[in-house]
Structures are given as C-alpha cells and as structure tokens.
BALOBA-1460 file (C-alpha; in Angstrom, 3 decimals):
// residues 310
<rec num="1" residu="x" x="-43.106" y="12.033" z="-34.058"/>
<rec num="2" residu="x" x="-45.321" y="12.415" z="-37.278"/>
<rec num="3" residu="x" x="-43.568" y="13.690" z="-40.280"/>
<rec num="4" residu="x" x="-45.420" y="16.647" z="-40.594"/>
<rec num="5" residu="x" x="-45.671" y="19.600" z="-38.453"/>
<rec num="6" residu="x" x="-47.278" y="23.082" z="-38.616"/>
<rec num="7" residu="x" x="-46.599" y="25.794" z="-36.496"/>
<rec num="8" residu="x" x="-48.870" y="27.131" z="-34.220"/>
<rec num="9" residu="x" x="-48.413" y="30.806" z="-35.481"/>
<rec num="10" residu="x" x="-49.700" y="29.831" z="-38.391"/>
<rec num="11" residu="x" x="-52.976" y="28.438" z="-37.300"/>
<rec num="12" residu="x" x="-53.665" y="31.302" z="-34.821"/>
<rec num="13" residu="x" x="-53.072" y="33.460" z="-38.055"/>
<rec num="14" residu="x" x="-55.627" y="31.275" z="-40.533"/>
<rec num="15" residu="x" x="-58.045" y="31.433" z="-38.234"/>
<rec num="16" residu="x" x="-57.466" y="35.196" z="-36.510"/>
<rec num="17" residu="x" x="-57.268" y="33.732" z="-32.935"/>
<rec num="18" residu="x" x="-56.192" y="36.225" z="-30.028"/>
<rec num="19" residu="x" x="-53.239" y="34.996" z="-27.826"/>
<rec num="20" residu="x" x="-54.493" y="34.707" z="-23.909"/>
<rec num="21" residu="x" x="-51.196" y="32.998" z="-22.749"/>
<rec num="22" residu="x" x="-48.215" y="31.445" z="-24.526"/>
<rec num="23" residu="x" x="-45.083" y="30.380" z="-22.938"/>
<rec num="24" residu="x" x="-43.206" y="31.275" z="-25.897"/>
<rec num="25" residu="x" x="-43.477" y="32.313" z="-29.491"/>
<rec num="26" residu="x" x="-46.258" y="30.667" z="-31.388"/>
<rec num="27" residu="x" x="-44.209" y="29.411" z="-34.377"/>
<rec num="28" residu="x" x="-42.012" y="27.688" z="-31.570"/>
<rec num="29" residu="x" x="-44.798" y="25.231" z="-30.894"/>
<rec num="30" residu="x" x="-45.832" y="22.474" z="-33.621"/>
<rec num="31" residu="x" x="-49.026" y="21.294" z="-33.956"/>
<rec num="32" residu="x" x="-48.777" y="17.070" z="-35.354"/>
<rec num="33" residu="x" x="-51.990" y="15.984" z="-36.047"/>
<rec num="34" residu="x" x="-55.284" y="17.394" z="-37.387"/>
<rec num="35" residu="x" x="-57.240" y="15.535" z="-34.624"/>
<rec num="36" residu="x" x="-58.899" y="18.087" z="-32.258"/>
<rec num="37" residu="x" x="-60.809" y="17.289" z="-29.159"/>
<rec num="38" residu="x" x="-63.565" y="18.717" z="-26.769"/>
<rec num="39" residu="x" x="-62.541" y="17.488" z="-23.221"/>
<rec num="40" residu="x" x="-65.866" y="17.236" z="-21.656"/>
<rec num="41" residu="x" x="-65.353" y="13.804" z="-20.638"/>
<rec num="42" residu="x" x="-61.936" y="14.468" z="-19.155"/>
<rec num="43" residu="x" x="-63.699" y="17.094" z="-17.387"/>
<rec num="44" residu="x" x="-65.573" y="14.763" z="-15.759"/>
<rec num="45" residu="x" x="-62.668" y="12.604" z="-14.641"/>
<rec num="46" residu="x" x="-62.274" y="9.938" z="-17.226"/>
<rec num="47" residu="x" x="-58.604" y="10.299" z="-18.735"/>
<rec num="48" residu="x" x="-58.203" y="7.080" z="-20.816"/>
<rec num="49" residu="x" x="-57.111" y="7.326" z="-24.178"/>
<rec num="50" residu="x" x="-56.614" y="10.775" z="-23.934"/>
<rec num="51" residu="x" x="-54.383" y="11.815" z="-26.890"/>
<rec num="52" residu="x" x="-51.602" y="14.628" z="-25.865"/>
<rec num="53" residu="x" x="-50.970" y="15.811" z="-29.476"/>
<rec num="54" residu="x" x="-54.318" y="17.053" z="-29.618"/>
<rec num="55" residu="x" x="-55.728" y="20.771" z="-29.403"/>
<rec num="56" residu="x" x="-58.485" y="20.902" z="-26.749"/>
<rec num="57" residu="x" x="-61.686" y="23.181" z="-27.586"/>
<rec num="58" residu="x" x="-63.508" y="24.644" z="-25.099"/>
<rec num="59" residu="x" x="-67.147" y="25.954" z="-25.708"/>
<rec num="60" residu="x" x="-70.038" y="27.285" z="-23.483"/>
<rec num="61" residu="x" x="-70.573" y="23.333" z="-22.732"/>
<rec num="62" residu="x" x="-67.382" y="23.190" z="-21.026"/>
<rec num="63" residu="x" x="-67.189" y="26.541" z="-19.758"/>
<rec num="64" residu="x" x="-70.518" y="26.258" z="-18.052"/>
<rec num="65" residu="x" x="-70.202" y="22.603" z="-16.932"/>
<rec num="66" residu="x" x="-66.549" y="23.820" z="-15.071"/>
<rec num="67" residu="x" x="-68.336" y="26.792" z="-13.504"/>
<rec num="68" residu="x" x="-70.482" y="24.413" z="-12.244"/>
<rec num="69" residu="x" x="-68.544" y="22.458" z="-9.929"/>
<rec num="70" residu="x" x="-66.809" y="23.003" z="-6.812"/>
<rec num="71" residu="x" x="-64.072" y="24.838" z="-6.917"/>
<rec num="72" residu="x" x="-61.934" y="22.165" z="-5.558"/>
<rec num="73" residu="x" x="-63.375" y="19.720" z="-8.286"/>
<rec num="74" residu="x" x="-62.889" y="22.008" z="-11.304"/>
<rec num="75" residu="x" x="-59.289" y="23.225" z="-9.998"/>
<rec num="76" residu="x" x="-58.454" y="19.290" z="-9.649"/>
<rec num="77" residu="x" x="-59.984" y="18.135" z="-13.501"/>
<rec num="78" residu="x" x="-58.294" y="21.172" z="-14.883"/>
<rec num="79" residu="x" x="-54.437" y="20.165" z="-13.235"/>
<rec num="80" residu="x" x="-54.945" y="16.976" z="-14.609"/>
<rec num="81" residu="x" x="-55.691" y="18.606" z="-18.121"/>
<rec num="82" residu="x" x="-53.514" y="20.855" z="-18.239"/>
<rec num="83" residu="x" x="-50.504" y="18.422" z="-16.448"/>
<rec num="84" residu="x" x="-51.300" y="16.273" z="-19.773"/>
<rec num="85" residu="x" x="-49.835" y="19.136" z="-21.563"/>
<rec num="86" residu="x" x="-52.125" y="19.140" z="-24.873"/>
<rec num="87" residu="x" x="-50.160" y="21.698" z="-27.474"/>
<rec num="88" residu="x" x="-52.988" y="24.262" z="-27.017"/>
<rec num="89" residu="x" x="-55.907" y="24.852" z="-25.461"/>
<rec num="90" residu="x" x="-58.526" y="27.049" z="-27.424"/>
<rec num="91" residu="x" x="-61.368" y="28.912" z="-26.351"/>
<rec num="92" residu="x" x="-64.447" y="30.087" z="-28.560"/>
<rec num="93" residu="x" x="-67.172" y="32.624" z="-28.586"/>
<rec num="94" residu="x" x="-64.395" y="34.999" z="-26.815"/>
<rec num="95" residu="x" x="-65.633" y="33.310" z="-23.733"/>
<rec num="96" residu="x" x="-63.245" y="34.622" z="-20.870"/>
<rec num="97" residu="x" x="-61.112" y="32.086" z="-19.561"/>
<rec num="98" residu="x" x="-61.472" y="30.581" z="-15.729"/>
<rec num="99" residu="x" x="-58.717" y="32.281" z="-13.567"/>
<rec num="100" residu="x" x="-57.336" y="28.428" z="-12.933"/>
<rec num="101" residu="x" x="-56.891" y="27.904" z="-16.316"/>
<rec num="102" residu="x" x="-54.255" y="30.849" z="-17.181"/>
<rec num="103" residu="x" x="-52.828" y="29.629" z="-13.604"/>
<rec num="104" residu="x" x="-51.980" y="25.984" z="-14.495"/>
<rec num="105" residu="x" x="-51.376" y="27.369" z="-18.406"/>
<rec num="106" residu="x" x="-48.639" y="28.928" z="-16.580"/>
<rec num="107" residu="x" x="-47.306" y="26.170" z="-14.959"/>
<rec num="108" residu="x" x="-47.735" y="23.621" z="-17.500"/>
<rec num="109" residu="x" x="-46.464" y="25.824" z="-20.055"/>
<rec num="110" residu="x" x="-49.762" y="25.307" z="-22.249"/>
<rec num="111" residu="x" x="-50.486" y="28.231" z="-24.779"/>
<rec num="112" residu="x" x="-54.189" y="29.389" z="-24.146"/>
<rec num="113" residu="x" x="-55.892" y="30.814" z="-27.159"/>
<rec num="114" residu="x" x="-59.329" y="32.492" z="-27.587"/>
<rec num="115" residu="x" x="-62.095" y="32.712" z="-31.257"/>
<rec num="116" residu="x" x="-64.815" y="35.108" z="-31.674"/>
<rec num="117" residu="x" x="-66.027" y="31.888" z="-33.572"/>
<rec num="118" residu="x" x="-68.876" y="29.346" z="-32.087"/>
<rec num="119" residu="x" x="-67.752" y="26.476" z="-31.439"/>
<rec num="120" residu="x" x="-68.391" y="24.272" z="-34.336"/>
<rec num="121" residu="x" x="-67.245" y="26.581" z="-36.712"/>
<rec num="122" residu="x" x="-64.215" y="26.787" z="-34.626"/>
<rec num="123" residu="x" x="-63.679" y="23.536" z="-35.319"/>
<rec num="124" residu="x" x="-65.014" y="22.736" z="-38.521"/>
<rec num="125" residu="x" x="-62.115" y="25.117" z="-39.969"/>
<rec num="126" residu="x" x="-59.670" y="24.372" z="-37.621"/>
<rec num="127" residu="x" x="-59.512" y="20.745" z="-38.771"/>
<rec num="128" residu="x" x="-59.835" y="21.693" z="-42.447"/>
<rec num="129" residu="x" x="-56.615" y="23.928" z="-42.319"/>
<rec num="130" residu="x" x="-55.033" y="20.826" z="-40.533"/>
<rec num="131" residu="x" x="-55.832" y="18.308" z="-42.763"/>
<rec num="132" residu="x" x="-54.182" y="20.812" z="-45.609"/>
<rec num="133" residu="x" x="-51.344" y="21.286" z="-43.501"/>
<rec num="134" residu="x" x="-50.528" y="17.719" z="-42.354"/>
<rec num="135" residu="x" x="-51.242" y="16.059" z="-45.040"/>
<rec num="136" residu="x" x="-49.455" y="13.103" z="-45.983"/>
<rec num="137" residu="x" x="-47.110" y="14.299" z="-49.558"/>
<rec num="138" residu="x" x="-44.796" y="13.853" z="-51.874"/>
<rec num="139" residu="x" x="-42.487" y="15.829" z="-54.821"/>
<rec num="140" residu="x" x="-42.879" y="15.522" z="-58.186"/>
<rec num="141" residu="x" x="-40.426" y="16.754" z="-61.063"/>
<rec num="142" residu="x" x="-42.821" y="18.205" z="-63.051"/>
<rec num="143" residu="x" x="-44.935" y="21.147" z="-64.144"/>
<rec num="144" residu="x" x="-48.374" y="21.777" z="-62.606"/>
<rec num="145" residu="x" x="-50.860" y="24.107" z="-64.890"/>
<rec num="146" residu="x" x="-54.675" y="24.751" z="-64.451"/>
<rec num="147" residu="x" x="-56.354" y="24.483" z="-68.136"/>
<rec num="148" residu="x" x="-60.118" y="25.557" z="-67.936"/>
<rec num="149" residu="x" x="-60.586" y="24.658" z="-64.406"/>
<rec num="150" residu="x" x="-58.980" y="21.083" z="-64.927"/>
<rec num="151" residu="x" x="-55.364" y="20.227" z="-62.609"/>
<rec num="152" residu="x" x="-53.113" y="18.769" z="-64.833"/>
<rec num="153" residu="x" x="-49.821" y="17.229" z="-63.976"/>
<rec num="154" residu="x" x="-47.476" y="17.281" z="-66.577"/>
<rec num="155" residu="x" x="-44.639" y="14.722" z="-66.187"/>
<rec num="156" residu="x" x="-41.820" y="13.935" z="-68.632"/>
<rec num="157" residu="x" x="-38.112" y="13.857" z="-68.608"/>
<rec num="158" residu="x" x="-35.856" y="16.405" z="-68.813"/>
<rec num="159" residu="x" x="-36.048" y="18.579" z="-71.970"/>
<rec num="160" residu="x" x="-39.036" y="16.691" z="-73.231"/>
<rec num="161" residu="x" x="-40.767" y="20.279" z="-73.361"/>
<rec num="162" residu="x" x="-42.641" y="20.901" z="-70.601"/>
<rec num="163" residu="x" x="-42.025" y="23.995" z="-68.888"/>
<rec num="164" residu="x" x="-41.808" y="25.236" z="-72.321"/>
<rec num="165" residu="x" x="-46.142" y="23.451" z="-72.991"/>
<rec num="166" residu="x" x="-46.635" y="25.470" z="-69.817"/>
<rec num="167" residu="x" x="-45.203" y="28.518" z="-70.814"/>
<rec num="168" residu="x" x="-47.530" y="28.548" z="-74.397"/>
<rec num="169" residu="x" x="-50.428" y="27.740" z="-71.811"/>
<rec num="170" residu="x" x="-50.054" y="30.510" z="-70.084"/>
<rec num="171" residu="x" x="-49.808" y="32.673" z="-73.280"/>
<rec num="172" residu="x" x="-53.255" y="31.644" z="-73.836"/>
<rec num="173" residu="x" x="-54.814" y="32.200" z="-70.668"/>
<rec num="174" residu="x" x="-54.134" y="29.173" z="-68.377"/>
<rec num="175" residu="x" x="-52.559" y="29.462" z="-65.147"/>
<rec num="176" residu="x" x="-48.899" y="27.783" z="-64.049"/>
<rec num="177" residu="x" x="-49.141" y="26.628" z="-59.927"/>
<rec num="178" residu="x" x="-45.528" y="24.992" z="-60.178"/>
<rec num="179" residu="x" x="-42.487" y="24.282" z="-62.371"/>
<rec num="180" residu="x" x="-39.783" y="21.575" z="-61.666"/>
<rec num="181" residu="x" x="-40.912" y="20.767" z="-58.297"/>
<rec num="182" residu="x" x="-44.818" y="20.094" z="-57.427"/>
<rec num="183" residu="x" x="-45.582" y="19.127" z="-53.827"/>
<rec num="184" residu="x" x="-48.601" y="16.737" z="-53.962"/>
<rec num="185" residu="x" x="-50.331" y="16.564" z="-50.446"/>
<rec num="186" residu="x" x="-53.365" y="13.789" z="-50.306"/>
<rec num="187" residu="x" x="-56.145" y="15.787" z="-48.567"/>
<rec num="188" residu="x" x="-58.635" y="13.331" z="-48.522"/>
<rec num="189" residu="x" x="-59.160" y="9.527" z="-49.505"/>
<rec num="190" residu="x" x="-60.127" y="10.953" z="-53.286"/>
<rec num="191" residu="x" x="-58.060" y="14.056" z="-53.258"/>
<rec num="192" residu="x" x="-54.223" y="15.209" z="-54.063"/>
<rec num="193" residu="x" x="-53.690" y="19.179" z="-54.565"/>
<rec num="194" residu="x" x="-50.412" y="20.342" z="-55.692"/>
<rec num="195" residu="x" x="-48.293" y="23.457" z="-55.127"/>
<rec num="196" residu="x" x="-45.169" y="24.696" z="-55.900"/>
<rec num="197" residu="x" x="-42.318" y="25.038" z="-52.776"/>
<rec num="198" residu="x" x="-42.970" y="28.496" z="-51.054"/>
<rec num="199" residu="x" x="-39.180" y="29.592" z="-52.815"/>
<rec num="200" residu="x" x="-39.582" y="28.804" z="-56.132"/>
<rec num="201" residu="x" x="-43.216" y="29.494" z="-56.708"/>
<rec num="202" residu="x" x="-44.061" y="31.775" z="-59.915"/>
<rec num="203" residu="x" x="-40.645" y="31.171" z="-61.054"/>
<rec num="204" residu="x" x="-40.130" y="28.529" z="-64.367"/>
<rec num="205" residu="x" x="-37.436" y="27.271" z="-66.221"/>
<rec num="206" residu="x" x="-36.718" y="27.958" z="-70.020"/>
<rec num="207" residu="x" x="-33.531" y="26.784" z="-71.698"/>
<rec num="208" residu="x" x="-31.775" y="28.978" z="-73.166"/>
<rec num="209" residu="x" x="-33.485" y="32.016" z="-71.607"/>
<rec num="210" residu="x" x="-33.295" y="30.527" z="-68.010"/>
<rec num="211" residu="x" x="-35.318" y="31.670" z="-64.773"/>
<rec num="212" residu="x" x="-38.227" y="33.817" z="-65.273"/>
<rec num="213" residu="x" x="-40.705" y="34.936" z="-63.283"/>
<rec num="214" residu="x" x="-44.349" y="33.950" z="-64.663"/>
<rec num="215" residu="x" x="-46.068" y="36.502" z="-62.511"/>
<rec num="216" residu="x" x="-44.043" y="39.543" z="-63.614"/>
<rec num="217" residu="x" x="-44.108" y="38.637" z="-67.003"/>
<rec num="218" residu="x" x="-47.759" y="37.813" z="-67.789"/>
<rec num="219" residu="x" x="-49.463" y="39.293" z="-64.562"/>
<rec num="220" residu="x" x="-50.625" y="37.887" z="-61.413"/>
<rec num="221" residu="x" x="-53.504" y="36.506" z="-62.982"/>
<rec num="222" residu="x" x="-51.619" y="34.061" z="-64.994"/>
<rec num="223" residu="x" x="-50.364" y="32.018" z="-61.464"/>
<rec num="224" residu="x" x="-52.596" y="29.958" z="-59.066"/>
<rec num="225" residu="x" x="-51.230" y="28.812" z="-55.958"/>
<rec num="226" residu="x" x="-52.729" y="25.551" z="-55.747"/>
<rec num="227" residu="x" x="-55.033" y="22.800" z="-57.652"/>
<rec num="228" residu="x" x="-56.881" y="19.815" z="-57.409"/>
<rec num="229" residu="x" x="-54.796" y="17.325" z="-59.847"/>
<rec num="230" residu="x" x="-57.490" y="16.073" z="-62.123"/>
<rec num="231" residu="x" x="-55.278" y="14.654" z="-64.873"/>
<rec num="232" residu="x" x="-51.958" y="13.222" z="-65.110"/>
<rec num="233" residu="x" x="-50.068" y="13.965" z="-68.736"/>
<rec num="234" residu="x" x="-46.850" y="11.987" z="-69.615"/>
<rec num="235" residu="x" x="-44.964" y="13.285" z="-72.292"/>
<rec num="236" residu="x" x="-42.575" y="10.923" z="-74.327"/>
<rec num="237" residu="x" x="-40.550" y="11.568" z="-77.091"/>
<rec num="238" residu="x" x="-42.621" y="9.584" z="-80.024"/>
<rec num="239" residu="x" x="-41.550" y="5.966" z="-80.100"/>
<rec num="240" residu="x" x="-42.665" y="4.729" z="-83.913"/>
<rec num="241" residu="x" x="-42.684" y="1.334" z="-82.406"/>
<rec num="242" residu="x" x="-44.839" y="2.090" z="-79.878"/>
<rec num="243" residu="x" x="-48.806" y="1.736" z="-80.014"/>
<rec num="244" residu="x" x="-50.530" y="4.495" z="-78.736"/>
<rec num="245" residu="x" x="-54.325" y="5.180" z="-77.667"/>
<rec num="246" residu="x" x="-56.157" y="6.515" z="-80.498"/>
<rec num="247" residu="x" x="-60.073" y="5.807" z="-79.157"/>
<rec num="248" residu="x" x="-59.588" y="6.617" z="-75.359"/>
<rec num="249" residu="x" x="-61.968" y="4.023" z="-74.430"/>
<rec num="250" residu="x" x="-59.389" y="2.728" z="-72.011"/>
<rec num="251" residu="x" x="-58.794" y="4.835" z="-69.044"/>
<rec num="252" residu="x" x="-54.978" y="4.580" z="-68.015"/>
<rec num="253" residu="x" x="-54.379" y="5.820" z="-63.774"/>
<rec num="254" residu="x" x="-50.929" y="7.361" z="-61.987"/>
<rec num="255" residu="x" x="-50.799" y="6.449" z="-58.253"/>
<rec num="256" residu="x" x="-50.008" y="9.436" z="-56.048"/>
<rec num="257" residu="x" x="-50.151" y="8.273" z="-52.229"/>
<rec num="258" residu="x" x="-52.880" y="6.146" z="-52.733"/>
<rec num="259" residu="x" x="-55.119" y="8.027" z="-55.096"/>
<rec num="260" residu="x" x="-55.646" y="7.371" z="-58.692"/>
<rec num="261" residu="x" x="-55.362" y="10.194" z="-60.997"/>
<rec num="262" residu="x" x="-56.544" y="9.341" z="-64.696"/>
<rec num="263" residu="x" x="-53.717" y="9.643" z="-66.801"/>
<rec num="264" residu="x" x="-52.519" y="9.871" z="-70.488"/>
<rec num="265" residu="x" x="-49.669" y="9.235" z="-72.285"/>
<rec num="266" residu="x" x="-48.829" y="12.309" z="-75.168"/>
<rec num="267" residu="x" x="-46.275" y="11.338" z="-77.650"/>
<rec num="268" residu="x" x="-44.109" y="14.519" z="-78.565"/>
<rec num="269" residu="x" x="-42.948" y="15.023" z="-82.148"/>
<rec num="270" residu="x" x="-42.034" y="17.925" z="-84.236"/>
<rec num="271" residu="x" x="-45.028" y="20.127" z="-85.813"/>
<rec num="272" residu="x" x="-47.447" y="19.070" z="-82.546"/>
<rec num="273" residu="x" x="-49.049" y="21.714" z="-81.195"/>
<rec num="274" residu="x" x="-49.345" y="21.030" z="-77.557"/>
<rec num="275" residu="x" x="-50.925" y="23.424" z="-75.778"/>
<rec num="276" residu="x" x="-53.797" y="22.681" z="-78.054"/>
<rec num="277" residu="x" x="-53.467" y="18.981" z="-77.303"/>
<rec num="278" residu="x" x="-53.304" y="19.512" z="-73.587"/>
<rec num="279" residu="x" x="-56.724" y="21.993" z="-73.825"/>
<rec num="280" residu="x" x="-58.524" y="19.558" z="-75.613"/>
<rec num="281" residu="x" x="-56.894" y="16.465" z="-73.316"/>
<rec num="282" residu="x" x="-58.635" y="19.223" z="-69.870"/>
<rec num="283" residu="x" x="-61.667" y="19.530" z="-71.893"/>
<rec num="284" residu="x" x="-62.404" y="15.777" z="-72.418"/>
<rec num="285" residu="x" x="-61.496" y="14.835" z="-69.117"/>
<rec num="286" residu="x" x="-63.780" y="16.829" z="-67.553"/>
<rec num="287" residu="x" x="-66.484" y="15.414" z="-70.404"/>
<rec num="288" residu="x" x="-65.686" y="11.849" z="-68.904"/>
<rec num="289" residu="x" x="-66.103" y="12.908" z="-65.324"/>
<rec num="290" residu="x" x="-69.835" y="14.485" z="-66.803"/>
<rec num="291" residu="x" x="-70.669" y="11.214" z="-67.824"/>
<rec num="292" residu="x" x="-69.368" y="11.602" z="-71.688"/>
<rec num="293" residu="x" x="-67.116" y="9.647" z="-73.600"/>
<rec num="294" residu="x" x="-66.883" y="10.800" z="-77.374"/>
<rec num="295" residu="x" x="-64.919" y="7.356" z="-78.082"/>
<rec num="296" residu="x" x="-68.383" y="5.153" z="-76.850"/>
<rec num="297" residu="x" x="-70.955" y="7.404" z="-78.824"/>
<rec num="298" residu="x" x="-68.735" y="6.651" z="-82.198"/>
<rec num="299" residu="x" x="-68.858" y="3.511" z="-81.569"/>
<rec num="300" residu="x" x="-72.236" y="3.602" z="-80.458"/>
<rec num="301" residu="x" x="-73.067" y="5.071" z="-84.035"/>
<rec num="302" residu="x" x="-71.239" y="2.935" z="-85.893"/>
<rec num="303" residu="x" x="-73.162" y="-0.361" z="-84.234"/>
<rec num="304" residu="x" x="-70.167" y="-1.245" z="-82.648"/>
<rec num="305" residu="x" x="-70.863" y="-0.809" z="-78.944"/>
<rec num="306" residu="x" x="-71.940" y="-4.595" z="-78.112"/>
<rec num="307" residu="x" x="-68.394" y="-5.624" z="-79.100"/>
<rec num="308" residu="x" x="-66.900" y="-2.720" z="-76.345"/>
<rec num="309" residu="x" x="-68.944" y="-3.398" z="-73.874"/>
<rec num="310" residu="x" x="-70.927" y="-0.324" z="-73.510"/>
C-alpha cells in the first residue's frame, strides 16, 4: 500500500458531504491516492485499467446515461462497478442515487456519498484536499516561523538559538507554525508547506523556562498553522575560519523531497541581533523572487557588473 492514508471521515468533513450508505464508520476507511475518476467509460463496459484505489464521481452525465439503459444493462455495469470495490463512490448536485446502486453498495460494502456541489467543483476540491493530505513528506528538527508573509525554515543544532530567534519573532509580530518538529509535505513539483505535528502544535521549547504555549502567551494571532517554505536559514555557531557570503550574489539551495528551497547560511555570535537579521534575510528574499537583487545594482553602480556576469 502507499505510505500515506487519509481517512474518509475526514474528507466527507472538508468537503460537507452527506452519508447515503457506509458499511462502517467513515474514519475506518482510508482513502490512498488523490487520483479520482468519473466511470463513464466503465459504464459503458470497458473495465481495463480501472484503478480500485480510486473514488468514483458520479454527475448528471452518469446519472442520466445509467437511466438510460435497460434495466438489465445498467444493473449489470453497475455489479461490475461496484464488485471492483472502489473506496467510495460519490454523488454530486444531491442527485438521488439509483435504487441498484445502494443495493450492490450493500453488498459490496462500498460507502455511497452525496455533494450539493456540481460536479467539477466536486472534484476540483476533492483532489486539492488529497494532494494536501497524501502528499509525499518528511520531518525536520527545526523551527518553522512566517516573517512578513515569507516561510522560513530555521535549521541549526541543538542550542544554537532557535526556538529562542522564534520566540523574539513572535514578540515582534511574526507568527511560529512549528517548533522542534516541522512536517514538510511536497504539494506540488515547486511546492513544500510545513506544519507542526497535530500534538505539539503552538507549543515551543525554551531552556531554562521549558514548554510554553505560544498561543496562550501572545494570542492566537501570533500562530499559523501552516506555510509555504520560501527560505531555508542555517544557523552555525561563527567559525572565524570560515568564509561567509557577504554580497549574496550567489544563491545557495536545501533539497526537501525534490524541491529546492533557497537557502542561507547565518553565522551566530554574541551581540547579533537575529530576529532583525532573519526580517531583513524574509524581506530580501522576497526582493529576489520580484526580480531584485541589491548585491547586482552595487555592482552595477560601481561598473563592476561585466566582471559578475549580470
């Protein structure tokens, strides 16, 4: 089976779907893959490369293309459906469901479920809330923050300072999505969004205070659930031997599943003030993504941009 799973309670909750038939509880039943399907063709009698793991959508095509046929005809392409036991079959525009479907629902054991949506926006969210759901991910010990709209990933190791970065952050306005643990899910080919695990979310780390609660503390409006990771910050204990960027012209990237994140490297020292760093590192990130680069106009000024390249 795929690693990932999401239950089908959850769906039928996201997208306020009414329960026609299920043979058991909803969260019992685990939906694999973010593929849907309309199953007009196997309708007609062509089951090849028919994927099981699939939910099948029925719309007025269907619906009216079934009440077409002969009843022995649509009884027969709906056993064979159904006998392939897809892990739900949904049903939009509340359109009521053919007595032979509940009846081999029943046998099969196949939850039936209905949407007061059309069909394509049936499906156009139903595959979005999958493709959150399933997607492929992986933890990172770290702390997540949004800083003026930008995700950034703050990696480090332990005791470097960076719950306590995120903490001064969030003093000055920014909001924390996850301490210690950030679950990174890649939601599209360009994508990664990162949370915090459902049981420790809101919750951070200080030593020598310990666990607090971010929420209670600074209000609700000081958390965010999730983000779009925009920019990956490294903090290191300064290493005098060590040369580090001072122009920025060079872009450095972190792999996460696939997708390169730009990514910096922040010495730590005492007297550095980094909250400030990390606002201004948010800030001319999302200057580079706008097409600036403050490092190429310098150079550009000072005649200089022939020998960069730019």
């Amino acid at each position: 089976m795929p690693a990932f799973s999401v239950p089908l309670s959850k769906v039928a909750e996201q997208l306020n779907l009414e329960t026609v038939y299920a043979p058991k509880e909803l969260n019992e039943i685990p939906i694999y893959t973010a593929d849907v399907n309309r199953p007009g063709i196997v309708l007609a009698g062509y089951y090849q490369y028919f994927d099981a793991n699939r939910i099948q959508i029925f719309g007025m095509v269907e619906m009216s293309y079934l009440q077409e046929l002969p009843a022995a005809t649509r009884r027969a392409h709906l056993e064979r459906l159904f006998e392939l036991t897809p892990p739900a079959v949904l049903i939009s525009r509340s359109l009521e469901p053919l007595p032979e479907m509940i009846d081999f629902a029943r046998t099969y054991s196949v939850p039936v479920l209905s949407s007061a949506e059309s069909t394509s926006t049936l499906m156009s969210a139903l595959i979005s809330l999958l493709n959150v759901e399933l997607a492929p991910r992986v933890t990172r010990h770290g702390v997540f923050i949004e800083v003026y709209g930008e995700g950034i990933l703050i990696l480090g190791d332990s005791g470097v300072g960076k719950s306590e970065t995120a903490v001064e952050l969030v003093k000055r306005g920014h909001r924390l999505i996850a301490d210690d643990a950030v679950e990174l899910r890649r939601t599209s080919s360009r994508t990664i969004v990162g949370t915090a695990p459902e049981n420790i979310r809101h919750f951070i780390e200080l030593r020598g205070i310990g666990i607090v609660n971010v929420a209670r503390i600074f209000g609700i409006g000081s958390v965010k659930v999730s983000e779009k990771v925009d920019l990956v910050v490294d903090l290191e204990p300064w290493d005098k031997t060590k040369n580090y960027s001072r122009t920025g012209l060079e872009t450095d990237f972190y792999d996460i599943l696939g997708v390169q994140i730009p990514k910096t490297v922040i010495p730590v020292m005492p007297g550095r003030n980094l909250a400030v760093i990390l606002e201004t590192a948010a800030i001319n990130n999302r200057q580079k993504k706008m097409g600036y680069n403050a490092a190429k106009e310098l150079l550009a000024r000072l005649g200089l941009d022939e020998d960069v390249g730019i």
